[in-house]
mmCIF file of the N, C-alpha and C atoms, coordinates in Angstrom:
data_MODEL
# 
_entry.id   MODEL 
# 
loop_
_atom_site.group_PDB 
_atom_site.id 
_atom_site.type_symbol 
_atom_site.label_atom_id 
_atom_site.label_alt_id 
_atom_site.label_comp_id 
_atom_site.label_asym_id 
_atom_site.label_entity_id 
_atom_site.label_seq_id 
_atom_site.pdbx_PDB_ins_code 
_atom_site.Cartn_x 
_atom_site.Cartn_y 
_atom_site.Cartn_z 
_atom_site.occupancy 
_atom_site.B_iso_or_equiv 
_atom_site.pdbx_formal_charge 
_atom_site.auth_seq_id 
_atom_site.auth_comp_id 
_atom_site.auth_asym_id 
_atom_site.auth_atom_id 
_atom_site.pdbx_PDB_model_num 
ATOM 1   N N  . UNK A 1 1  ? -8.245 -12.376 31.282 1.00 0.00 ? 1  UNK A N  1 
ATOM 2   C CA . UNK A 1 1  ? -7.002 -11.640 31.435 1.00 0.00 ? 1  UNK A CA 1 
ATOM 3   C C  . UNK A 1 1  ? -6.015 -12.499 32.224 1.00 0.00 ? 1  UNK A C  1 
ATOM 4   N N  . UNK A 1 2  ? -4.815 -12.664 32.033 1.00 0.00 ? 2  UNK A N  1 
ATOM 5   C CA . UNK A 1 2  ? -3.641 -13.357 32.638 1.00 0.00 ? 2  UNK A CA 1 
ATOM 6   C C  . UNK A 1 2  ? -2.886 -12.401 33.240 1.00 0.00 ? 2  UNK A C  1 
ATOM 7   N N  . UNK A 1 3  ? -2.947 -12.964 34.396 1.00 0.00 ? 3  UNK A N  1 
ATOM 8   C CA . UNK A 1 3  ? -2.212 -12.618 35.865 1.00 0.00 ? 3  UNK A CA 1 
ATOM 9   C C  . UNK A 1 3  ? -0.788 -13.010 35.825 1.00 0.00 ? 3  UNK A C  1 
ATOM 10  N N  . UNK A 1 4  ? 0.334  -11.789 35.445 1.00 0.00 ? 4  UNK A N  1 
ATOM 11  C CA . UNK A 1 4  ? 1.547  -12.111 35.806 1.00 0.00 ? 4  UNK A CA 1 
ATOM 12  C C  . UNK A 1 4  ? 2.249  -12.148 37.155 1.00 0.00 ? 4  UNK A C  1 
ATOM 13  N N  . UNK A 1 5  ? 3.397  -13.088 37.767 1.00 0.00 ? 5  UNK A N  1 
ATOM 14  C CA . UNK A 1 5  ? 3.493  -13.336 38.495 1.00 0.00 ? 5  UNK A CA 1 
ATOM 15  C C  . UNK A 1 5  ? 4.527  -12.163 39.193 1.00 0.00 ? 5  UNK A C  1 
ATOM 16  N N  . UNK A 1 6  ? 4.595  -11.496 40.177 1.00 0.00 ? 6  UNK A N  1 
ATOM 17  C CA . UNK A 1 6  ? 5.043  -10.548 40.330 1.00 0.00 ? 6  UNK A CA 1 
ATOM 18  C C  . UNK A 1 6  ? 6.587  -10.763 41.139 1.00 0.00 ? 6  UNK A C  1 
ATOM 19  N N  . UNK A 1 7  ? 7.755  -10.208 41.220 1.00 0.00 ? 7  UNK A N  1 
ATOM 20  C CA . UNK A 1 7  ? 8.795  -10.630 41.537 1.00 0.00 ? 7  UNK A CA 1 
ATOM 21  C C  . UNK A 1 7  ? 10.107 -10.830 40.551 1.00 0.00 ? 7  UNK A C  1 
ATOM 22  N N  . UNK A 1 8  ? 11.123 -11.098 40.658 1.00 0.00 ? 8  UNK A N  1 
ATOM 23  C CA . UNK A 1 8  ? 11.982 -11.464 39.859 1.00 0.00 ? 8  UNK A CA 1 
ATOM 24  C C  . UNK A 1 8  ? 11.820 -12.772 38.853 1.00 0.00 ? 8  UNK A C  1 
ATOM 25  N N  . UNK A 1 9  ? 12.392 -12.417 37.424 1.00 0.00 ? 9  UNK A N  1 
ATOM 26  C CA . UNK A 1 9  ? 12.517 -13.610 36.201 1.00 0.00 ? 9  UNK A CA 1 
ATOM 27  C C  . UNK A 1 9  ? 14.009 -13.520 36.575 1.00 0.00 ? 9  UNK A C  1 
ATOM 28  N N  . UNK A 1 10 ? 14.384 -14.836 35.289 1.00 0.00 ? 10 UNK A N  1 
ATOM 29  C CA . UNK A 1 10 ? 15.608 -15.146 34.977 1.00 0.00 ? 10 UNK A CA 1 
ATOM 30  C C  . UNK A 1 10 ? 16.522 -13.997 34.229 1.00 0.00 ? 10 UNK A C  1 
ATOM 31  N N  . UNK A 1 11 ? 15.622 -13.417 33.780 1.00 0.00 ? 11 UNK A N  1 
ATOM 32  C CA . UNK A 1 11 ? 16.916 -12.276 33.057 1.00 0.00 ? 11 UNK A CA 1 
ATOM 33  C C  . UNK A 1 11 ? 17.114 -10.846 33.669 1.00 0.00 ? 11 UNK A C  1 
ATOM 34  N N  . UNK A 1 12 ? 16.838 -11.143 35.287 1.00 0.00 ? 12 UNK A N  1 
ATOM 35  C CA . UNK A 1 12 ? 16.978 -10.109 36.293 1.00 0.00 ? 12 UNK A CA 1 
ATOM 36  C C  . UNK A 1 12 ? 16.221 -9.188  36.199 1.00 0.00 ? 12 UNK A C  1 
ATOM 37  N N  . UNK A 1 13 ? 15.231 -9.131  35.422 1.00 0.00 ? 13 UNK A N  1 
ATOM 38  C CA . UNK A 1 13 ? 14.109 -8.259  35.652 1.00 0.00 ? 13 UNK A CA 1 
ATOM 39  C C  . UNK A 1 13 ? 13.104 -8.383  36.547 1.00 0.00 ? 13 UNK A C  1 
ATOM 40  N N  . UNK A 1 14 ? 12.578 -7.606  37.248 1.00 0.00 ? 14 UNK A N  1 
ATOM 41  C CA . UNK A 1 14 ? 11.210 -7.847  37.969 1.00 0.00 ? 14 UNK A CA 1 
ATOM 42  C C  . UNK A 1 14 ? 9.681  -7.469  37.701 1.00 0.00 ? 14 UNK A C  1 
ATOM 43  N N  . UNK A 1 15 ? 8.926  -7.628  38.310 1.00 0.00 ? 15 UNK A N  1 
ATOM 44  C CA . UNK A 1 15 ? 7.455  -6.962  37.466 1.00 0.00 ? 15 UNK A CA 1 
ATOM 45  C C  . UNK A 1 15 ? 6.888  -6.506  39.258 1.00 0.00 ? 15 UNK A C  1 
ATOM 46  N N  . UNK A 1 16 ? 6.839  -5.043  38.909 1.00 0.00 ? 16 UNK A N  1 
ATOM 47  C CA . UNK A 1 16 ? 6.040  -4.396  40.226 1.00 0.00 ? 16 UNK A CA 1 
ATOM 48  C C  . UNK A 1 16 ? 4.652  -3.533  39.770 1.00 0.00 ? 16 UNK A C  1 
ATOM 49  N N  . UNK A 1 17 ? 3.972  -3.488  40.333 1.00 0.00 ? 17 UNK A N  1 
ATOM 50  C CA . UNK A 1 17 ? 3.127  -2.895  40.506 1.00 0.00 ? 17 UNK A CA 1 
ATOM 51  C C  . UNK A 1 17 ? 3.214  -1.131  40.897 1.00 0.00 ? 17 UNK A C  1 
ATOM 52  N N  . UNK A 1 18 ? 3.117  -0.572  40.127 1.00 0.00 ? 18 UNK A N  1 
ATOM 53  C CA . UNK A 1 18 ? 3.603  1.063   41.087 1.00 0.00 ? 18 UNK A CA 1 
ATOM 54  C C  . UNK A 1 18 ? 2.789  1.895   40.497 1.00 0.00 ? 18 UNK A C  1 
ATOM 55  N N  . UNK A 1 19 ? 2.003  3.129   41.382 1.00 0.00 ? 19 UNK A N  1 
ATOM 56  C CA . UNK A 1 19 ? 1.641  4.307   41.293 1.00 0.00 ? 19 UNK A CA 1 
ATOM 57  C C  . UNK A 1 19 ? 2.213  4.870   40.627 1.00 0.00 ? 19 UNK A C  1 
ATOM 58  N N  . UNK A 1 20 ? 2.046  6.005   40.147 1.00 0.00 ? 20 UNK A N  1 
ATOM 59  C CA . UNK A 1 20 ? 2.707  7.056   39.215 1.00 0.00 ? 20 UNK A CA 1 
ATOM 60  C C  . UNK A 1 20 ? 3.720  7.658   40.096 1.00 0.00 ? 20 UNK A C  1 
ATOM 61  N N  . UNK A 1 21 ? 3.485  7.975   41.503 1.00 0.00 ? 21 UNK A N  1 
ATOM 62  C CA . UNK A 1 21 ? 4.570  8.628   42.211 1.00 0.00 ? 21 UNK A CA 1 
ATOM 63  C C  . UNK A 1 21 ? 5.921  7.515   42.357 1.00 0.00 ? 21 UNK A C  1 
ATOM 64  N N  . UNK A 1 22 ? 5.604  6.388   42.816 1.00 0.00 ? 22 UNK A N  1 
ATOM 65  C CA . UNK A 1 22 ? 6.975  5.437   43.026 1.00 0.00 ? 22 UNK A CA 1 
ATOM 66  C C  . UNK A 1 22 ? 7.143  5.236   41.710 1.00 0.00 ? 22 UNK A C  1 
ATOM 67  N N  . UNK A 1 23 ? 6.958  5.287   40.616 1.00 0.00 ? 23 UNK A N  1 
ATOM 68  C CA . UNK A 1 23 ? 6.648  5.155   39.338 1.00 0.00 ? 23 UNK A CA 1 
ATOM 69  C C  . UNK A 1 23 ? 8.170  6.079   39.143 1.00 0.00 ? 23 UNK A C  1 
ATOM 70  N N  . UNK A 1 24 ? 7.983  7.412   38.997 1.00 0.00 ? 24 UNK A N  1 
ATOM 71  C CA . UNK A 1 24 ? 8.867  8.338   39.088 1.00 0.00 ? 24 UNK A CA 1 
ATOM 72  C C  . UNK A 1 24 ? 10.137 8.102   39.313 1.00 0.00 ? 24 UNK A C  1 
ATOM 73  N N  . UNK A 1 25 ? 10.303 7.633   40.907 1.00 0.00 ? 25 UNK A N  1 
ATOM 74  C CA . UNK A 1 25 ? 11.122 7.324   41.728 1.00 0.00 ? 25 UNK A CA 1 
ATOM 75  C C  . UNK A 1 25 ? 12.615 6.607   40.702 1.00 0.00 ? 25 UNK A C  1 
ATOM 76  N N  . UNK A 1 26 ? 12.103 5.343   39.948 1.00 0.00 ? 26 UNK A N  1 
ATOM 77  C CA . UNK A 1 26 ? 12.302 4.614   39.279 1.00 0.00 ? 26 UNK A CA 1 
ATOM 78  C C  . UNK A 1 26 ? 13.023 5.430   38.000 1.00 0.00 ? 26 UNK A C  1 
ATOM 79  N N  . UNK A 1 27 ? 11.984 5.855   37.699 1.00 0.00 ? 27 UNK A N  1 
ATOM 80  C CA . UNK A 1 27 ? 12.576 6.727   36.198 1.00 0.00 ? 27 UNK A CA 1 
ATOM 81  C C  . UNK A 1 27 ? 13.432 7.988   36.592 1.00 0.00 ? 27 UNK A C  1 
ATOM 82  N N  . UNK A 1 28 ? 13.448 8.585   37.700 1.00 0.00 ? 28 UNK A N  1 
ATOM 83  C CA . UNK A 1 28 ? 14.378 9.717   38.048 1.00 0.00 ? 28 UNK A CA 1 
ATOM 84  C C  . UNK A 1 28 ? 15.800 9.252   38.203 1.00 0.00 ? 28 UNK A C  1 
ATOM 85  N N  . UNK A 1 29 ? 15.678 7.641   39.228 1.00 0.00 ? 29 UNK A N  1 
ATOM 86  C CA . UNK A 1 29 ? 17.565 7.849   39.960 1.00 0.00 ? 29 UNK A CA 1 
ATOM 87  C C  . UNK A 1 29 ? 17.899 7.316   38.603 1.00 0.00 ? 29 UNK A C  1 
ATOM 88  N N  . UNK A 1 30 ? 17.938 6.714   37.271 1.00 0.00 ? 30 UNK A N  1 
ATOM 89  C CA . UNK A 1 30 ? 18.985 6.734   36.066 1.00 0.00 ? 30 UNK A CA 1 
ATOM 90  C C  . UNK A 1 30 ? 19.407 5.558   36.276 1.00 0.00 ? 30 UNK A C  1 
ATOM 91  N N  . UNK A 1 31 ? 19.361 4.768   37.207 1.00 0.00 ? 31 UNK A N  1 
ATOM 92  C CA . UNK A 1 31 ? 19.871 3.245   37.758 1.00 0.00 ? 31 UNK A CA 1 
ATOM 93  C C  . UNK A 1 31 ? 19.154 2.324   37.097 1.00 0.00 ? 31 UNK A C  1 
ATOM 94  N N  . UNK A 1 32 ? 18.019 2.241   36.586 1.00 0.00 ? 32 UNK A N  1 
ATOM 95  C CA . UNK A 1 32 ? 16.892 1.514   36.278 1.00 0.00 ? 32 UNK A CA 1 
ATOM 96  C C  . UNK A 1 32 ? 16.586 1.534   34.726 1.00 0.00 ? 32 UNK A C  1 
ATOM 97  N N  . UNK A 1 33 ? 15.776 0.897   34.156 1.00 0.00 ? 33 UNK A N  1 
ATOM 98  C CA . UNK A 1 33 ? 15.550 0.829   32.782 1.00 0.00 ? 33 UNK A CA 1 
ATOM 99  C C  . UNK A 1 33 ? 13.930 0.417   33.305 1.00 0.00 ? 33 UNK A C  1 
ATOM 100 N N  . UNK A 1 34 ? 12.642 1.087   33.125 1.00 0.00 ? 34 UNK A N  1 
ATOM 101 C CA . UNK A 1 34 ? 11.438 1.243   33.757 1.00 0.00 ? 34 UNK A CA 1 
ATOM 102 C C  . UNK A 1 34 ? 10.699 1.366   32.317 1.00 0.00 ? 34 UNK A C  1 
ATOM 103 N N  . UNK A 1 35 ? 9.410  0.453   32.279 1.00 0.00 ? 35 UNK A N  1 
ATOM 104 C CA . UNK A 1 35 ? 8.677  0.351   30.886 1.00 0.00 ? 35 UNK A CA 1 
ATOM 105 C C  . UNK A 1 35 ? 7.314  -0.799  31.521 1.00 0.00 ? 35 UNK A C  1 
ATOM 106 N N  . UNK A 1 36 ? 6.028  -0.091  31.024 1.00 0.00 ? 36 UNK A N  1 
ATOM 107 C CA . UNK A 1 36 ? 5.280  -0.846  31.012 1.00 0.00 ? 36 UNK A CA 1 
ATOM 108 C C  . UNK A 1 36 ? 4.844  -1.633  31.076 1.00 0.00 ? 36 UNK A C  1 
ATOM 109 N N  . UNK A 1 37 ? 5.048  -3.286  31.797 1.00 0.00 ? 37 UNK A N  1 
ATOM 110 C CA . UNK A 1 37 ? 4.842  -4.435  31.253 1.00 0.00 ? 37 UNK A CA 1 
ATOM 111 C C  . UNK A 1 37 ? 3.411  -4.900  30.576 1.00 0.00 ? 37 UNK A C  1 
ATOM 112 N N  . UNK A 1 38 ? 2.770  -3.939  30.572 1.00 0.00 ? 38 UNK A N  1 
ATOM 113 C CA . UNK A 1 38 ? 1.413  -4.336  29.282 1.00 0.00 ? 38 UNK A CA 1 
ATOM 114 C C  . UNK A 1 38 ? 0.796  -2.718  28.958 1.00 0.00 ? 38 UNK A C  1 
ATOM 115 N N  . UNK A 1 39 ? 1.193  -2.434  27.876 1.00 0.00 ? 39 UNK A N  1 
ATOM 116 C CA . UNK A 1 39 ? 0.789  -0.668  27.444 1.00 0.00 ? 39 UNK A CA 1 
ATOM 117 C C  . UNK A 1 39 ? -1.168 -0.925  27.648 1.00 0.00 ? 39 UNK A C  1 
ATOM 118 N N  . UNK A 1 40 ? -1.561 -2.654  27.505 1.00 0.00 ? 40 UNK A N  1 
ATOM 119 C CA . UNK A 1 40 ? -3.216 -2.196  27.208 1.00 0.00 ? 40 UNK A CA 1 
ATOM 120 C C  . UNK A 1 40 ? -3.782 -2.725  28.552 1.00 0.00 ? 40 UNK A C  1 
ATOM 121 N N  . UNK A 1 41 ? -2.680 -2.920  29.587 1.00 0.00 ? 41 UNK A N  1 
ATOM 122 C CA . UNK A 1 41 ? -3.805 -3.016  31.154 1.00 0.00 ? 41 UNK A CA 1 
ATOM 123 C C  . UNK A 1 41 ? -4.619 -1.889  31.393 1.00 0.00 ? 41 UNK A C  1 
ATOM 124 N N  . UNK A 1 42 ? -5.874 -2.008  31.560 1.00 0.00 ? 42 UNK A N  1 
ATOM 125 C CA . UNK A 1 42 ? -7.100 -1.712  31.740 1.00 0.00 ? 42 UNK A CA 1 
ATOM 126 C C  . UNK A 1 42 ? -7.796 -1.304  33.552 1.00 0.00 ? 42 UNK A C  1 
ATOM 127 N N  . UNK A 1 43 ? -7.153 -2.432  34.174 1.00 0.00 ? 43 UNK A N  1 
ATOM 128 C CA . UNK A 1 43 ? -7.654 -1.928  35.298 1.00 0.00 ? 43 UNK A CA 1 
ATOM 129 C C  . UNK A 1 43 ? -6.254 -1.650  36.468 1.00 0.00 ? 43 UNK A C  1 
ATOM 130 N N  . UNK A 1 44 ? -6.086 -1.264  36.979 1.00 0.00 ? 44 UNK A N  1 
ATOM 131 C CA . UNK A 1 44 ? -5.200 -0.586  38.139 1.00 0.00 ? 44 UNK A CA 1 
ATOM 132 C C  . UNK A 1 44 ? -4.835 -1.889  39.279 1.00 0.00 ? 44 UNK A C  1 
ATOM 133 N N  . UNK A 1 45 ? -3.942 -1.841  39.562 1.00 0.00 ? 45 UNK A N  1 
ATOM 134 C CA . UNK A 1 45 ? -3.902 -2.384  41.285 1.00 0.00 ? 45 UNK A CA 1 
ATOM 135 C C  . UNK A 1 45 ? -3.123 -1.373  42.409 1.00 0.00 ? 45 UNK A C  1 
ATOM 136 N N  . UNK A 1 46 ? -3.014 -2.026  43.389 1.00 0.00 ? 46 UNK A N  1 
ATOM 137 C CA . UNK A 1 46 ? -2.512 -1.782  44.557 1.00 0.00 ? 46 UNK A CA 1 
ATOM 138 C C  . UNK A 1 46 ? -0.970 -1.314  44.481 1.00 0.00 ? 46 UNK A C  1 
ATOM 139 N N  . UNK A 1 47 ? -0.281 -0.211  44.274 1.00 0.00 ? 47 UNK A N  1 
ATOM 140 C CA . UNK A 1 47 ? 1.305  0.040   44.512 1.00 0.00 ? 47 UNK A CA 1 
ATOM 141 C C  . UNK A 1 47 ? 2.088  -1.238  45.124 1.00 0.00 ? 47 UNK A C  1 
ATOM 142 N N  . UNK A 1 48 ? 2.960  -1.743  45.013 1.00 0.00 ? 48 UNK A N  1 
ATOM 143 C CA . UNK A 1 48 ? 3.913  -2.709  45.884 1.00 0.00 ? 48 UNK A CA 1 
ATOM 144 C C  . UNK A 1 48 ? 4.807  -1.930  46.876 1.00 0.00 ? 48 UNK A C  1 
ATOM 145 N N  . UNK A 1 49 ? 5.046  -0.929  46.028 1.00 0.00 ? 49 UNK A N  1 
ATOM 146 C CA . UNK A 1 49 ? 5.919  0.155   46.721 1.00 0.00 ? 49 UNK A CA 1 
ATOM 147 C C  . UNK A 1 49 ? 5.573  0.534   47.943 1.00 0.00 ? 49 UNK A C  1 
ATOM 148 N N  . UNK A 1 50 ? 4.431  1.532   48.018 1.00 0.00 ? 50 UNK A N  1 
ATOM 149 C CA . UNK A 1 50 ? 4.146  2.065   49.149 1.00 0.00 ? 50 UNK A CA 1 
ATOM 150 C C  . UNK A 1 50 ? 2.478  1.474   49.332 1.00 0.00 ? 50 UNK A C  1 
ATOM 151 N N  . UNK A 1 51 ? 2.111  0.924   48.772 1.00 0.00 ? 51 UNK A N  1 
ATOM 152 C CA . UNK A 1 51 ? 0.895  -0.143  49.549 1.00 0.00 ? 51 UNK A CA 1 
ATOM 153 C C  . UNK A 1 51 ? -0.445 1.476   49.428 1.00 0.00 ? 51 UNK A C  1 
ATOM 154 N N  . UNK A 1 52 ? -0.585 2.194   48.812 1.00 0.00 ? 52 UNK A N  1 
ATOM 155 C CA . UNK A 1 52 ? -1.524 3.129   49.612 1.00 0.00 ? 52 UNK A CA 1 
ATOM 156 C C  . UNK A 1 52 ? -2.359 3.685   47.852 1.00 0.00 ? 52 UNK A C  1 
ATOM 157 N N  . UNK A 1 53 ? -1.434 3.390   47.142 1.00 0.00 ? 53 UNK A N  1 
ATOM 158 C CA . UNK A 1 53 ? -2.539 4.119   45.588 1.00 0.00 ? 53 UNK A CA 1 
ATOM 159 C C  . UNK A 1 53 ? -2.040 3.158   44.395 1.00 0.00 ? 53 UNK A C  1 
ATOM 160 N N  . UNK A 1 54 ? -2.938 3.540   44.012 1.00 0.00 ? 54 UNK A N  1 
ATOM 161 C CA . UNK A 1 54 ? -3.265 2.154   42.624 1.00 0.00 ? 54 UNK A CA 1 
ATOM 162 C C  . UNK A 1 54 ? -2.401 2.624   41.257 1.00 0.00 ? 54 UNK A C  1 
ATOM 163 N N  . UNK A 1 55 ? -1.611 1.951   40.864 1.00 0.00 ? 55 UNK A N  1 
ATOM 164 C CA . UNK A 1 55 ? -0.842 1.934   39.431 1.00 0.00 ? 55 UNK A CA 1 
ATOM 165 C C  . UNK A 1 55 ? -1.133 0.957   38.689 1.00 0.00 ? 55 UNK A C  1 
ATOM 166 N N  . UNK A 1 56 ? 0.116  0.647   37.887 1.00 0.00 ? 56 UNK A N  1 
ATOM 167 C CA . UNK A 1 56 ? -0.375 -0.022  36.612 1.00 0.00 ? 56 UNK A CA 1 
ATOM 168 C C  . UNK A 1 56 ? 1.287  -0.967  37.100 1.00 0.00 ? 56 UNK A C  1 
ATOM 169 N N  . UNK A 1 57 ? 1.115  -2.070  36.033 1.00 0.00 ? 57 UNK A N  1 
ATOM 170 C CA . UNK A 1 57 ? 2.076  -3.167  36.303 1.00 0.00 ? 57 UNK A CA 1 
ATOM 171 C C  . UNK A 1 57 ? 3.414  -2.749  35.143 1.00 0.00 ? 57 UNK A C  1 
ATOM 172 N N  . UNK A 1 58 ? 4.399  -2.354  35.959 1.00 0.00 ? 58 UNK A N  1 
ATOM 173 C CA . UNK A 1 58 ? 5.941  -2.231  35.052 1.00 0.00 ? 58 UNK A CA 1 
ATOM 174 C C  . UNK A 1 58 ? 7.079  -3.609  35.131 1.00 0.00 ? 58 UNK A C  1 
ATOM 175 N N  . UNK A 1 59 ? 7.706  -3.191  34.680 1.00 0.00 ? 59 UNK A N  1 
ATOM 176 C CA . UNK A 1 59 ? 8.996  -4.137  34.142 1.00 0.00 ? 59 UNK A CA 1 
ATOM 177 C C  . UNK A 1 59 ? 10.660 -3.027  34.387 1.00 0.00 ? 59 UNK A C  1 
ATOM 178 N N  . UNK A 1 60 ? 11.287 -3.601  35.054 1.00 0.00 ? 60 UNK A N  1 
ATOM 179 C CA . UNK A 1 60 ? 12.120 -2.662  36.194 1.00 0.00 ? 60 UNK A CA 1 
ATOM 180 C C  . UNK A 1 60 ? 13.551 -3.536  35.645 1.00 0.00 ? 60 UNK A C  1 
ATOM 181 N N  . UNK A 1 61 ? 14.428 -2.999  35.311 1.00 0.00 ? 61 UNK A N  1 
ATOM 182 C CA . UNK A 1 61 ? 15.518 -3.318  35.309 1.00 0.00 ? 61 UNK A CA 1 
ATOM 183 C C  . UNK A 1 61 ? 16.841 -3.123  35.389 1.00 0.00 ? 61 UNK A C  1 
ATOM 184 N N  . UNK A 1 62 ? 18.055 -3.263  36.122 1.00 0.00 ? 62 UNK A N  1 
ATOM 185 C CA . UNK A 1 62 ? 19.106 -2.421  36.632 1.00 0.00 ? 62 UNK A CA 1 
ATOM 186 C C  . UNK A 1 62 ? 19.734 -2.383  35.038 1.00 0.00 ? 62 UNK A C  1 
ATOM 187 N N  . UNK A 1 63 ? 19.881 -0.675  35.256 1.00 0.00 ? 63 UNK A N  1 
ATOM 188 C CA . UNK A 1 63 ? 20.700 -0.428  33.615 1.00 0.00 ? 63 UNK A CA 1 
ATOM 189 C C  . UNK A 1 63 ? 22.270 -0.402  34.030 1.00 0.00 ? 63 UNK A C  1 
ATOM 190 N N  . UNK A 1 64 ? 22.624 -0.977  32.742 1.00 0.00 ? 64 UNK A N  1 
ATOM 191 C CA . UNK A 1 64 ? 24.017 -1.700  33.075 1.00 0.00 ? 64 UNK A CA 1 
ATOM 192 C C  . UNK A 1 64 ? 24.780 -0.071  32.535 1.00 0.00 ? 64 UNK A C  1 
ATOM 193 N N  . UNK A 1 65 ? 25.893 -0.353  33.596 1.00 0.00 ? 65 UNK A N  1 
ATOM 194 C CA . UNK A 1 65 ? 26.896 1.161   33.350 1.00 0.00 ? 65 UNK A CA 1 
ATOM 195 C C  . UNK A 1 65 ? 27.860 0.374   32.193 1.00 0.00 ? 65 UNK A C  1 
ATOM 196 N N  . UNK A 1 66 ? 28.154 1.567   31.360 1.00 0.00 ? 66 UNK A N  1 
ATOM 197 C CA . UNK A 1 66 ? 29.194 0.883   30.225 1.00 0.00 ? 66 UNK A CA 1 
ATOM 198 C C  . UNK A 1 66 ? 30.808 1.597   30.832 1.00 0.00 ? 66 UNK A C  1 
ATOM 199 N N  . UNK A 1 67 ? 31.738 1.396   30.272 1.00 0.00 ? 67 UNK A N  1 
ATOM 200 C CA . UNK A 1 67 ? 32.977 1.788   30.787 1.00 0.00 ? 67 UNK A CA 1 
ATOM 201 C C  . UNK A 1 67 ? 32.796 3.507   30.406 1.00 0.00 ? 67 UNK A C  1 
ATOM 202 N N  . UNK A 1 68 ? 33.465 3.718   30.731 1.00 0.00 ? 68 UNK A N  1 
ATOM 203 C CA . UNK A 1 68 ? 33.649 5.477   30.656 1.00 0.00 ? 68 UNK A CA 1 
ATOM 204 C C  . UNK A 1 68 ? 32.211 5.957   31.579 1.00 0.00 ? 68 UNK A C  1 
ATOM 205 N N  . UNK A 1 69 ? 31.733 5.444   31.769 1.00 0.00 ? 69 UNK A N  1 
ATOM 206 C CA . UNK A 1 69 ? 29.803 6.439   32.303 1.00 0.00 ? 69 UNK A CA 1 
ATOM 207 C C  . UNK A 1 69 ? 30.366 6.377   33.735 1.00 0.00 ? 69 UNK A C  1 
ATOM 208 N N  . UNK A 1 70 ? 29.909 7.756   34.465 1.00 0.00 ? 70 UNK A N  1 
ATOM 209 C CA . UNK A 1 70 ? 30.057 7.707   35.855 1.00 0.00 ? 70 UNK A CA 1 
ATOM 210 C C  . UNK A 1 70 ? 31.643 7.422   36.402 1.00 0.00 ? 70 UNK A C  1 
ATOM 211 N N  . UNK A 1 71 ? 31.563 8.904   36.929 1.00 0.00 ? 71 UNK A N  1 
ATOM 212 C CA . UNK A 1 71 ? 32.891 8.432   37.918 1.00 0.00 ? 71 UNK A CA 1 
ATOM 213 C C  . UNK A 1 71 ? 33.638 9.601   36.911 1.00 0.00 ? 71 UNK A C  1 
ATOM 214 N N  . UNK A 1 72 ? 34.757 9.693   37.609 1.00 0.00 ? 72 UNK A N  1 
ATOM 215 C CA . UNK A 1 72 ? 35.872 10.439  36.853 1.00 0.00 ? 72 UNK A CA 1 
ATOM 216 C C  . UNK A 1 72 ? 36.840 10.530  36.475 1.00 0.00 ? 72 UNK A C  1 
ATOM 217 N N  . UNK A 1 73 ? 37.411 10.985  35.293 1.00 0.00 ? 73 UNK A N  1 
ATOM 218 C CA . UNK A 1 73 ? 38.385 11.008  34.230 1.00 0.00 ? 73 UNK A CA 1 
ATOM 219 C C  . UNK A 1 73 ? 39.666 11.908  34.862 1.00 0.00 ? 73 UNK A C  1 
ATOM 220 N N  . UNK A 1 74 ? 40.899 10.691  34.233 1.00 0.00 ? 74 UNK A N  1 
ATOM 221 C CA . UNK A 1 74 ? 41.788 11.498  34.840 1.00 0.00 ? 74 UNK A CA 1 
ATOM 222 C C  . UNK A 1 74 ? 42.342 12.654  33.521 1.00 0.00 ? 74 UNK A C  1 
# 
């Protein structure tokens, strides 16, 4: 099995490690674009987030606002 390196790439994405609860976190505030980085990892690690329960390895990325989204119309 190959060990990805955890932290920021070049195309501003990062790869974290997260529990299902910081997991959430991610997919709730709408800021983020949050997806699996391997649907067939098998064994669990350590959260990065909060260091205390075992998740699976994602791929985290700031979702870009388009014109008109957010904020208000006069």
């Amino acid at each position: 099995m190959r060990k990805r390196k955890r932290g920021k790439n070049r195309s501003g994405t990062i790869l974290l490690t997260l529990c299902a609860r910081c997991a959430q976190q991610f997919y709730d505030s709408g800021e983020h674009i949050i997806r699996r980085a391997d649907p067939d990892q098998m064994v669990k690690d350590t959260c990065c987030y909060c260091g205390q329960r075992q998740g699976w390895d994602y791929e985290i990325k700031n979702r870009v606002k388009r014109s008109g989204e957010g904020g208000e119309s006069l």
